[in-house]
C-alpha positions as CSV (number, residue, x, y, z in Angstrom):
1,X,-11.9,-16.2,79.8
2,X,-10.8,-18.2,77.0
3,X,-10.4,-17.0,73.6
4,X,-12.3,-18.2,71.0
5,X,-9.6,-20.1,67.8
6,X,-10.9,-20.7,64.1
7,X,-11.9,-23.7,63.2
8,X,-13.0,-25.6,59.7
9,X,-15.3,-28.5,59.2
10,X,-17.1,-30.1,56.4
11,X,-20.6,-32.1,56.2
12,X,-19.7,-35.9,55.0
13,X,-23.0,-37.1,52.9
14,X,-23.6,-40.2,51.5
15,X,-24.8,-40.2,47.7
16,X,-26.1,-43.1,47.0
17,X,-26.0,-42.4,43.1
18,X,-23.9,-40.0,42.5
19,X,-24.8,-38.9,39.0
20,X,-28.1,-38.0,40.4
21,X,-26.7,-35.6,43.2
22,X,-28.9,-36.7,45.9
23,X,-27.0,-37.2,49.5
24,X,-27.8,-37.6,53.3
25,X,-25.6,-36.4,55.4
26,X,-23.7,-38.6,57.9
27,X,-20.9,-37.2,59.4
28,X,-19.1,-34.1,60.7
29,X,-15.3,-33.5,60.5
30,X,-13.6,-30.6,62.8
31,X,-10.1,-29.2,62.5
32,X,-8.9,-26.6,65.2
33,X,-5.1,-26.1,64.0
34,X,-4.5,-24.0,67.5
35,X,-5.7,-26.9,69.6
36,X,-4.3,-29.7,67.2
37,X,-7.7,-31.1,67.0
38,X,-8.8,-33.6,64.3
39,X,-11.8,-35.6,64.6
40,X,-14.9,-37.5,63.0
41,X,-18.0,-38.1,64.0
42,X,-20.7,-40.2,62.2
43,X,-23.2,-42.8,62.1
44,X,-25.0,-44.3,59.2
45,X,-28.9,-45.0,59.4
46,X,-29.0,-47.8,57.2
47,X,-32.7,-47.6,57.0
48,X,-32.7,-44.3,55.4
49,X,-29.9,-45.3,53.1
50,X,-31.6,-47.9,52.1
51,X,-35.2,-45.6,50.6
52,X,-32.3,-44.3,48.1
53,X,-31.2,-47.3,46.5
54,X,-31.6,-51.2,47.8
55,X,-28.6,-51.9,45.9
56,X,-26.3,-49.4,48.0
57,X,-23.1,-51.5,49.8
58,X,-23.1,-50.5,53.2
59,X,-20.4,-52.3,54.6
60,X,-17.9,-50.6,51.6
61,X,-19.6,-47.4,52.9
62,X,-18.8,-48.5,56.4
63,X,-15.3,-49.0,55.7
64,X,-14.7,-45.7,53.9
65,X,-15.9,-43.9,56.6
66,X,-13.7,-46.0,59.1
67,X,-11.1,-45.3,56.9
68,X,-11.8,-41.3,57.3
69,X,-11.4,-42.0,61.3
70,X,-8.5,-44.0,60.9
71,X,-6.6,-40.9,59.1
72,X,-7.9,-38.6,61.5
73,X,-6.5,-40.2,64.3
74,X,-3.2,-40.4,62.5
75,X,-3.3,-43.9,63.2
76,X,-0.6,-46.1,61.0
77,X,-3.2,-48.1,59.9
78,X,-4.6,-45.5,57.9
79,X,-1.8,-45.5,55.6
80,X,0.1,-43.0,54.3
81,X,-2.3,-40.4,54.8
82,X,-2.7,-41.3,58.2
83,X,0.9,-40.4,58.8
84,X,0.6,-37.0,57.1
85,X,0.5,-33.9,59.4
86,X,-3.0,-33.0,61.0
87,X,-3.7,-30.3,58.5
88,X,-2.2,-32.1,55.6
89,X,-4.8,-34.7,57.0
90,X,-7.6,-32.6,57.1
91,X,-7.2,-31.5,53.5
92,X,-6.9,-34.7,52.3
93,X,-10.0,-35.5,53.9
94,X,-11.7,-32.6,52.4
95,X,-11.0,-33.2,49.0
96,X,-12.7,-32.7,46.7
97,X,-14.4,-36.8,45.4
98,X,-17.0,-38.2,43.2
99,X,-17.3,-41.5,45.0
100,X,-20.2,-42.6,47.3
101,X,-18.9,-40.8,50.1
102,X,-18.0,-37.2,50.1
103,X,-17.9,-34.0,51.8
104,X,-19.5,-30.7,51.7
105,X,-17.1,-27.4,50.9
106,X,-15.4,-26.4,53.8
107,X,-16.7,-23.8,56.5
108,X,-14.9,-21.7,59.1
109,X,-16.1,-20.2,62.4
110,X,-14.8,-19.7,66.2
111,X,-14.8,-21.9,68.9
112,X,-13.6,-22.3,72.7
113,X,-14.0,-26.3,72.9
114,X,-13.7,-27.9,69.3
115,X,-15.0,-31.3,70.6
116,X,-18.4,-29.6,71.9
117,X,-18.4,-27.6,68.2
118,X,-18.0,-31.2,66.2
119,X,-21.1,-32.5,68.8
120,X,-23.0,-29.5,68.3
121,X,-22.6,-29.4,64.3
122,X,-23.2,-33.4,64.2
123,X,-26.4,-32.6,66.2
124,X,-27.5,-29.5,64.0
125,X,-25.9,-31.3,60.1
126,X,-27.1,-35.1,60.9
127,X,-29.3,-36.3,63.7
């Protein structure tokens, strides 16, 4: 049987207008240090977006959030974050913003497959 490792994530929201505090949430990010496991998962309902604000710019939203991938992935063309360590990454990610897109404190808990807890989390935080 497989042991169980710790893992953190965070919610990614959306606020619309930030000085009023309301979000929705979009996104899930997973970090499993043991497994070396890094990933995003997201998708924004424009729709729903939209009922907070008709003024919101959801292609800059878009790219933040590809940008968030991009470092996850360690991918050069996410800069020099993207080029960081994963954890290094991960806290970057995590930190703390007050921009349009942001993410919730960060939570711990135990997992087998990390990649089934980001789906799972994504299906409980967003859909």
């Amino acid at each position: 049987m497989q042991e169980k490792q710790l893992f953190e994530y965070a919610i990614i929201r959306v606020m619309p207008r930030v000085e009023r505090g309301e979000f929705i949430n979009v996104g899930v990010i997973v970090y499993c240090a043991k497994q070396r496991f890094l990933k995003i998962l997201f998708q924004l309902n424009k729709e729903r977006l939209l009922t907070f604000s008709d003024k919101i710019d959801l292609t800059e939203i878009e790219e933040r959030l590809r940008a968030f991938e991009l470092v996850c992935i360690g991918s050069t063309e996410g800069g020099p974050i993207g080029k960081l360590p994963l954890a290094s990454r991960f806290r970057w990610l995590i930190a703390a913003r007050s921009t349009v897109v942001q993410t919730s404190s960060v939570h711990p808990g135990l997992c087998i497959d990390p990649q089934k807890m980001l789906q799972r989390l994504y299906e409980q935080m967003v859909e």
